[in-house]
C-alpha positions in Angstrom: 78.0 145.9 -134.5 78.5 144.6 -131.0 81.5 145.5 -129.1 83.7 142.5 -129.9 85.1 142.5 -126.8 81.7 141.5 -125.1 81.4 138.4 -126.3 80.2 135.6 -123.8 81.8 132.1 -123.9 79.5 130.6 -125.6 79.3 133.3 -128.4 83.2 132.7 -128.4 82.9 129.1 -129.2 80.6 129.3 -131.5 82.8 132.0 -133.3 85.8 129.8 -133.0 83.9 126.8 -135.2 83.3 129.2 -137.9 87.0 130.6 -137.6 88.6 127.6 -138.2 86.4 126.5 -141.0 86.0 129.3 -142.4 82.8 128.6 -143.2 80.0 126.7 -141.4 76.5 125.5 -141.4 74.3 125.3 -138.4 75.0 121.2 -138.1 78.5 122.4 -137.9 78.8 124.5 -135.2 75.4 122.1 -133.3 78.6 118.7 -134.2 81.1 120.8 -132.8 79.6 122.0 -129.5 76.9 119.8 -129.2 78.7 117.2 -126.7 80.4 120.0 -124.9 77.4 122.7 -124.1 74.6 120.5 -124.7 73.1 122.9 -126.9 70.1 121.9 -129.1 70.4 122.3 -133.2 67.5 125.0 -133.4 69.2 126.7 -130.1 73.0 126.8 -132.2 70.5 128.7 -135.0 69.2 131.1 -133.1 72.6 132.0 -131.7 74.0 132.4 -135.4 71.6 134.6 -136.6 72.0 136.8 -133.5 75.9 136.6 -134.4 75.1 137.7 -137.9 72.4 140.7 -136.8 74.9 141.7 -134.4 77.5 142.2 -137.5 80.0 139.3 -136.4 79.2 136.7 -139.3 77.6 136.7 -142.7 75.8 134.2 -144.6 75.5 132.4 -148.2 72.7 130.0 -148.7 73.4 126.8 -150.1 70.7 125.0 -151.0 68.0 125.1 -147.9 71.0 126.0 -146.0 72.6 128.7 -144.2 76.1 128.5 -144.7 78.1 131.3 -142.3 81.1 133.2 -142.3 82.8 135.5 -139.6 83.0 139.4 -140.7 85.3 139.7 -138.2 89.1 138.1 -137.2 90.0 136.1 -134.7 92.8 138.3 -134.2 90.6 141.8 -133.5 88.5 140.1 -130.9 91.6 139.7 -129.2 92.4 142.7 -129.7 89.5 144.1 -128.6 89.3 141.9 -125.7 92.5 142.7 -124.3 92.5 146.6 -124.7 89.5 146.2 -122.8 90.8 144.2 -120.3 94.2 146.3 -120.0 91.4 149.3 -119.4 88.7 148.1 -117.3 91.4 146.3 -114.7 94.4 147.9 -115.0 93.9 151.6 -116.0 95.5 150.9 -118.8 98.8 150.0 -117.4 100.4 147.7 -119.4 103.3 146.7 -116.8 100.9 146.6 -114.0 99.2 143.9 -116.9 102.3 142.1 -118.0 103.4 142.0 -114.1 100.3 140.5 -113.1 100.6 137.8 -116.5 104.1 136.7 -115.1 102.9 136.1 -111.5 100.4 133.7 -112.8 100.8 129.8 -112.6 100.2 129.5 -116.4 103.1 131.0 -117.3 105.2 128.1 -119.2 109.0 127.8 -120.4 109.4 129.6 -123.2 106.5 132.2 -123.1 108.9 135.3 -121.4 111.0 134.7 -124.2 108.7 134.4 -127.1 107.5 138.0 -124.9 110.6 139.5 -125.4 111.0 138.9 -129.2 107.0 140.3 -129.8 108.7 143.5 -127.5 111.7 143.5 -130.0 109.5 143.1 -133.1 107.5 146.1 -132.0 110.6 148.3 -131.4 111.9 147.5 -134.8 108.9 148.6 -136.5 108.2 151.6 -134.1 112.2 152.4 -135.2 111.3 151.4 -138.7 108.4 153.9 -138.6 110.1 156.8 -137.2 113.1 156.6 -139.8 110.4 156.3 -142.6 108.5 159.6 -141.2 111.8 161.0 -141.5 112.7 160.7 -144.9 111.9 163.2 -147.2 110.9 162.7 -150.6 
């Protein structure tokens, strides 16, 4: 499988057409895109199958069609994406990360708060966690 966090733009687009359908056919994807990357139908084919070879989407056919879905979430190329981002350009500092997000411009009102409470979820389930572990049965 190709390491999630590699994938180009266009790969990412692509991915995102079959994410929120679910499911998607070649004229899909070619509907979706087509006005934005100017990207023929046969080319949007070729770039499917490569997503499937590469283990990122699966396929059903429907009649003389391919009709694919992602074998992978949304939510671990994300993931994936940011751990290797927090690696490659931050060591894998996560303040020197999170400093560097709050100095951007695209920080907007609300997002240090909505921060904060992901920070407070996680210390509730690390807490959670730890008491758990220390139960005995």
């Amino acid at each position: 499988m190709k390491h999630l966090h590699a994938l180009t733009d266009l790969q990412l687009q692509i991915m995102g057409v079959v994410w929120d359908r679910d499911e998607a056919t070649v004229g899909d994807v070619h509907g979706a895109l087509a006005e934005r990357t100017g990207l023929a139908r046969k080319t949007i084919g070729t770039l499917l199958a490569r997503l499937e070879q590469q283990g990122l989407l699966s396929h059903r056919e429907e009649g003389r069609e391919y009709v694919y879905r992602a074998t992978v979430s949304r939510d671990e190329v994300g993931r994936a994406t940011a751990r290797n981002l927090l690696a490659r350009l931050f060591q894998g500092d996560l303040s020197a990360f999170v400093s560097h997000a709050l100095d951007a411009d695209e920080v907007e009102p609300g997002d240090v708060e909505r921060v904060r409470e992901m920070i407070d979820e996680w210390e509730r389930r690390q807490k959670d966690a730890k008491d758990t572990r220390g139960r005995r049965p």
